[in-house]
N, C-alpha and C positions, 0 to 999 in steps of 0.2 A: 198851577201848583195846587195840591189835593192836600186838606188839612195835616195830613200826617206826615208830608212831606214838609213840610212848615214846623212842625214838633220837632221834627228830628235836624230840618236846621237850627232851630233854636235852638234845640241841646246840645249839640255840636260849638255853637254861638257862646253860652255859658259854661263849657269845657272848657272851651277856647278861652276867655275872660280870667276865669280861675288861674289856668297852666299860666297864664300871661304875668296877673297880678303876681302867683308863687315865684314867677322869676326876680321878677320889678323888688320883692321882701329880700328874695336870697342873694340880689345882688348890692342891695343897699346894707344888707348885713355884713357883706365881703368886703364894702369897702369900708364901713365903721370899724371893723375887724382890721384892714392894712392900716389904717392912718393910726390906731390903738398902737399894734405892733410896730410901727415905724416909731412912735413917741418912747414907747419902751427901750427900744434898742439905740435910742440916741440918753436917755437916762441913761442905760449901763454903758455905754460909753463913755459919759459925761463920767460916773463915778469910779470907771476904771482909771480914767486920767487922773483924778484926784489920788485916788491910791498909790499911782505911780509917782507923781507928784511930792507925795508923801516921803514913800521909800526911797526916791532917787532924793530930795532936797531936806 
């Protein structure tokens, strides 16, 4: 293998690492994102029952 052939796996090596990591971020953000959203929609739940609660009692 001829030095430049070695550069350019390397670069390819650290593309590859980058694209990796970027996903590894956008996907730990997506689920800090769903478990947020799930906690949310059990809140306006929770406070719609009390509402109703209200009105009907």
């Amino acid at each position: 293998m001829t030095s430049e052939e070695r550069y350019v796996a390397a670069a390819y090596l650290v593309i590859f690492a980058v694209v990796l990591a970027y996903v590894v971020i956008v996907a730990l953000k997506l689920q800090r994102l769903e478990r947020e959203l799930a906690e949310l929609a059990e809140l306006a739940r929770d406070r719609q029952e009390e509402r109703e609660a209200v009105t009907v009692g």
